[in-house]
N, C-alpha and C positions, 0 to 999 in steps of 0.2 A: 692668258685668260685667268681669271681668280680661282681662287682655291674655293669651290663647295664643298670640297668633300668629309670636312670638317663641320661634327655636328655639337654645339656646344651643347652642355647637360644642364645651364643654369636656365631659370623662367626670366623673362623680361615681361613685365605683365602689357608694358603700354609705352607711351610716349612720354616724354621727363616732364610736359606741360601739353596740357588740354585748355584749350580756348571755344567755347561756343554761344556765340551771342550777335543780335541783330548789330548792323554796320561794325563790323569789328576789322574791316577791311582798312579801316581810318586808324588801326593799331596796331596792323602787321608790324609796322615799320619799326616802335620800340620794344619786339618779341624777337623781330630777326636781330635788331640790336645789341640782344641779351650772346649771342653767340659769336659775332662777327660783323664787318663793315662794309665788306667787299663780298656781297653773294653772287652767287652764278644762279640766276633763276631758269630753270628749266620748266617749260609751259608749253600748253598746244594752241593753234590758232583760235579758234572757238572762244576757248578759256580766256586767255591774254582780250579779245579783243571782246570778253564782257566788263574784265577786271584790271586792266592792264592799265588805262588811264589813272584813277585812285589809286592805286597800289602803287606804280611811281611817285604821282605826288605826296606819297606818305612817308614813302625810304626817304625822298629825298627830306622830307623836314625832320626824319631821324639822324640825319648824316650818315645813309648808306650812298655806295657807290655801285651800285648791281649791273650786271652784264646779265642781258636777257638772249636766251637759245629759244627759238620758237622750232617744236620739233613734232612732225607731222608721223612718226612712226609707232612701229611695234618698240617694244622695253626690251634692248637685246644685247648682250654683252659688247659687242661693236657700238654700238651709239652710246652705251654709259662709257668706253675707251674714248671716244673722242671726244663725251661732251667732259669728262675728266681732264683731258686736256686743253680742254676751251677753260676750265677754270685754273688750272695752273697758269695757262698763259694769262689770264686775269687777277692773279696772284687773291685766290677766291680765298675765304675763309669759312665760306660756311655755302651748303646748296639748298634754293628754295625751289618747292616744287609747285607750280600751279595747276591745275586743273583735273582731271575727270583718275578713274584706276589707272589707267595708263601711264601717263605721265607722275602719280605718286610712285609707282612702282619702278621709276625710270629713276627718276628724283634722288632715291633711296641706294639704290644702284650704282649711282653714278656718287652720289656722298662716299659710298663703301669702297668704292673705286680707286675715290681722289685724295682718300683717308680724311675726309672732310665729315662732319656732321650734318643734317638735314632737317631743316624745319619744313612741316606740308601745306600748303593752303588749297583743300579740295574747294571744290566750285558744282560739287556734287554730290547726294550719299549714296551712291552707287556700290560700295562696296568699303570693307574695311582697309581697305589699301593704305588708307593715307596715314593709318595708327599702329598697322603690324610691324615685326622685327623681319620683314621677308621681302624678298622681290621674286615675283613668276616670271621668269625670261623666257624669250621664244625666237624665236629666228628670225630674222631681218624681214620674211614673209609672213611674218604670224603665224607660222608653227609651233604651240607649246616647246621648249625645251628641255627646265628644270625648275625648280624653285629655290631661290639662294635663303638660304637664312643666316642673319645676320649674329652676332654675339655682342649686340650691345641697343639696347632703345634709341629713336630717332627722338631728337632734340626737344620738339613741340611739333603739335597737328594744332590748327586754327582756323575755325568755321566759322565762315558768317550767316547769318539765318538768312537774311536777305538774298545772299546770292544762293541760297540753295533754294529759295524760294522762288527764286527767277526762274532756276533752271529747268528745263524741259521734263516731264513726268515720266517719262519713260525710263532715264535714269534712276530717277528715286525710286521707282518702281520694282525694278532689278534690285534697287541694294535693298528691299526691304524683302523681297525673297531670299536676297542669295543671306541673308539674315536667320530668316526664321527656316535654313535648309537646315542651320546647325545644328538643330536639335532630333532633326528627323534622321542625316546621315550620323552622327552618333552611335544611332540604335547600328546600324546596318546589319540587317541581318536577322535580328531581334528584336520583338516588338515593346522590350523592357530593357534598364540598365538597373541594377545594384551596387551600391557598394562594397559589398560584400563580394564580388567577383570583379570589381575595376577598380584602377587604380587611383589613389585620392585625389588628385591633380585634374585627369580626365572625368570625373564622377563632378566635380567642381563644376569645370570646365560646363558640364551637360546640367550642371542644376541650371546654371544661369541662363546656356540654353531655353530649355525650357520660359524660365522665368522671359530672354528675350521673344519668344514665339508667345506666349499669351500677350503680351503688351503689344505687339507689333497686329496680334489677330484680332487686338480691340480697336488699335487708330489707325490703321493700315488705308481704309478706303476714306474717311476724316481724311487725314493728311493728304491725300492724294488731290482729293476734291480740293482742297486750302492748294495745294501748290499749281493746279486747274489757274485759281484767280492769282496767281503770285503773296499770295498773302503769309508772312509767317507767324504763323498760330502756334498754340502752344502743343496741336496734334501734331503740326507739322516737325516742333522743335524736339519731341518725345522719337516719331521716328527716325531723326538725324542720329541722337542721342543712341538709341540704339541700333541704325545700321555701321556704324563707322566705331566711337570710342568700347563700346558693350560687347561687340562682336569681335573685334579688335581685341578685347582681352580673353573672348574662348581662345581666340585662334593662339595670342601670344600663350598664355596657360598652358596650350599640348602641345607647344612647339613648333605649330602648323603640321600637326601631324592628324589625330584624333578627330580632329572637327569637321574636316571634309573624307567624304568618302564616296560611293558611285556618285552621284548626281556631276560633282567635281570630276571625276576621274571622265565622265562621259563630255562634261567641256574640253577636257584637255585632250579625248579622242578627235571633237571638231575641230577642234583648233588646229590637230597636227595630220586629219583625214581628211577633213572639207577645210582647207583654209580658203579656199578661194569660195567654196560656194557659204560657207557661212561666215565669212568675213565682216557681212553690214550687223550680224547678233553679238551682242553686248552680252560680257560673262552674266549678269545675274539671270537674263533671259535663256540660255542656254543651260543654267543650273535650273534654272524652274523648271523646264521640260522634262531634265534631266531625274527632278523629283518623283515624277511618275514612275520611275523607275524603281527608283530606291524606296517606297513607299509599299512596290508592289512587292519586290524582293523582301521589305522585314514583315511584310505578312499583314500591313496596314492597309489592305486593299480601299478601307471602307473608309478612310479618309484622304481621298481621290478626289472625290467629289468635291469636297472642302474647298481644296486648294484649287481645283479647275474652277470654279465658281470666283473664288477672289483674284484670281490670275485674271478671268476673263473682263472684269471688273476696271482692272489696270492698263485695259489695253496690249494685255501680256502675249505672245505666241504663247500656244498650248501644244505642238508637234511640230516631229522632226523639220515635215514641209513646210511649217511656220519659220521654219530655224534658214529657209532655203535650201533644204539638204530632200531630196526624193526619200522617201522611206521604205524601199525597195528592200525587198530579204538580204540582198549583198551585202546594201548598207549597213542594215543593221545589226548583221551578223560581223560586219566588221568591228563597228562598236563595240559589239559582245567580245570579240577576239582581243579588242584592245583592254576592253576591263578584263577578261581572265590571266591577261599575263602582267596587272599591273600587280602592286603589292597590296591592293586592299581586298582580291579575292585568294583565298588559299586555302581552298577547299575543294579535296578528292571526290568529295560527296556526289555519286551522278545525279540524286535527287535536287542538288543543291546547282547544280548547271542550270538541270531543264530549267528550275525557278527560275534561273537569271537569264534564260532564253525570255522565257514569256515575260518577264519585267522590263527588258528589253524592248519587244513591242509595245507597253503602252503606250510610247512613247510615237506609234505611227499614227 
């Protein structure tokens, strides 16, 4: 298995090359060119069988030779070892990754794996996956595991407006929460940051924050309605922009450290408590829920509302039993057990418990 344990100290703010523009799927093929001839594309059925047609005919008139992996799982150390070795045997040069968080985060993985580089072609904006220096692994069941981080930026991410514009709203929907969480888990805790008591990097990190949460709370349901009729408008092209490349550089800026915190940490209880029962929720939907939490915890009670109102808007689950998860005391007290023993709570305070008892419930 690779070495995580190893945390480099330097920023990698983003990807070496950002591409975002209507049919750019007709130019993957001289961007993968820029790095290699021989890709190992890693892709989910879904994905492939929106994009999979064009996106051959395009390597092939670039003079690639790609060997396509169609992979129907979790991102988990075992499948980056074998599709690493699907590209040796293909004497690969470079790994493309098609489609949704998943399979970026597998993509990246398995580049790191096969000491290969990694250009992304997301087919969604669900999440910053496809722009980070990270991959979240999980267990061959969809158990969270760990988060790898990497010491050097992926190649190129390249979006096409059209296909993100195809794509089903529910996805976009998630990346535009699990987006504007950044700004909210930041505070955790606090219903202020300064710079004068954080550090410049994270204080950054949380302007821009900020700055992505007003823009995303002006085009948020625009965009949404535009990707309703498949159209890509220029709301729709404003939320891509900043769920994927914008959010992307909070996260690369604190090292994936900083930027997520409860709302995250409570995905990553589902994930590895109910895998099975919250299996069909897609991370941003499970970080929105999760908001309520973290919202109640920095003392933000009063902008609850806000966000259940635009959630509900999106067709978003708003509670646990949205999530498929019963929200029975056990449950949720397990939650709570699972964020008090991660690293983003570390406080004796028994005042500061209770709070995250009852922040915990809003969530039933």
């Amino acid at each position: 298995m690779a070495d995580t344990s190893k945390l480099d100290t330097a920023i990698k703010f983003g990807a070496g090359r950002y591409r975002q523009e209507r049919g750019l799927i007709g130019s993957c093929g001289e961007e993968v060119a820029r790095f290699g001839t021989r890709p190992l594309v890693v892709t989910g059925p879904n994905s492939w069988a929106a994009v999979g047609e064009p996106l051959l005919e395009d390597f092939a008139a670039a003079g690639l030779a790609p060997k396509v992996e169609v992979f129907d799982g979790w991102c988990s150390f075992e499948a980056a070892e074998d599709l690493a070795k699907a590209a040796r045997a293909h004497g690969a040069d470079e790994i493309v990754g098609v489609g949704g968080g998943k399979i970026m985060d597998l993509a990246k993985a398995v580049g790191e794996t096969a000491g290969l580089g990694t250009v992304n072609i997301p087919t969604s904006a669900s999440s910053c996956a496809p722009f980070t220096c990270m991959s979240v692994m999980y267990t061959a069941e969809g158990g969270k595991k760990l988060s790898w981080r990497f010491d050097h930026e992926i190649d190129a991410c390249l979006m096409d407006m059209d296909v993100i514009a195809a794509c089903p709203i529910r996805f976009n929907a998630a990346g535009i929460i699990d987006a504007m969480a950044k700004r909210i888990e930041m505070l955790n805790g606090k219903p202020a940051l300064s710079l004068d008591d954080t550090p410049v990097d994270v204080f950054t990190a949380y302007s821009v924050a900020e700055y992505t949460y007003r823009v995303l709370k002006d085009v948020a349901l625009r965009a949404i309605e535009d990707n309703r009729r498949h159209e890509a408008t220029k709301a729709l092209n404003d939320m891509a922009f900043m769920n994927v490349p914008v959010t992307g550089v909070i996260a690369n800026t604190t090292k994936s450290f900083r930027q997520s915190e409860l709302a995250h940490v409570i995905y990553d209880g589902v994930r590895t408590i109910f895998t099975e029962e919250g299996q069909d929720a897609i991370h941003g939907e499970v970080v929105g829920v999760g908001l309520f939490c973290q919202l109640y915890f920095n003392g933000q009670q009063g902008q609850e509302q806000e966000l259940r109102d635009l959630m509900r808007a999106m067709d978003m689950p708003l509670t646990f039993p949205d999530l498929g998860i019963k929200a029975t005391d056990k449950n949720l007290d397990a939650i709570e057990e699972y964020i008090v023993n991660s690293r983003h709570y570390n406080s004796t305070d028994p005042a500061d418990r209770r709070r995250l008892h009852e922040a915990v419930h809003e969530m039933a």
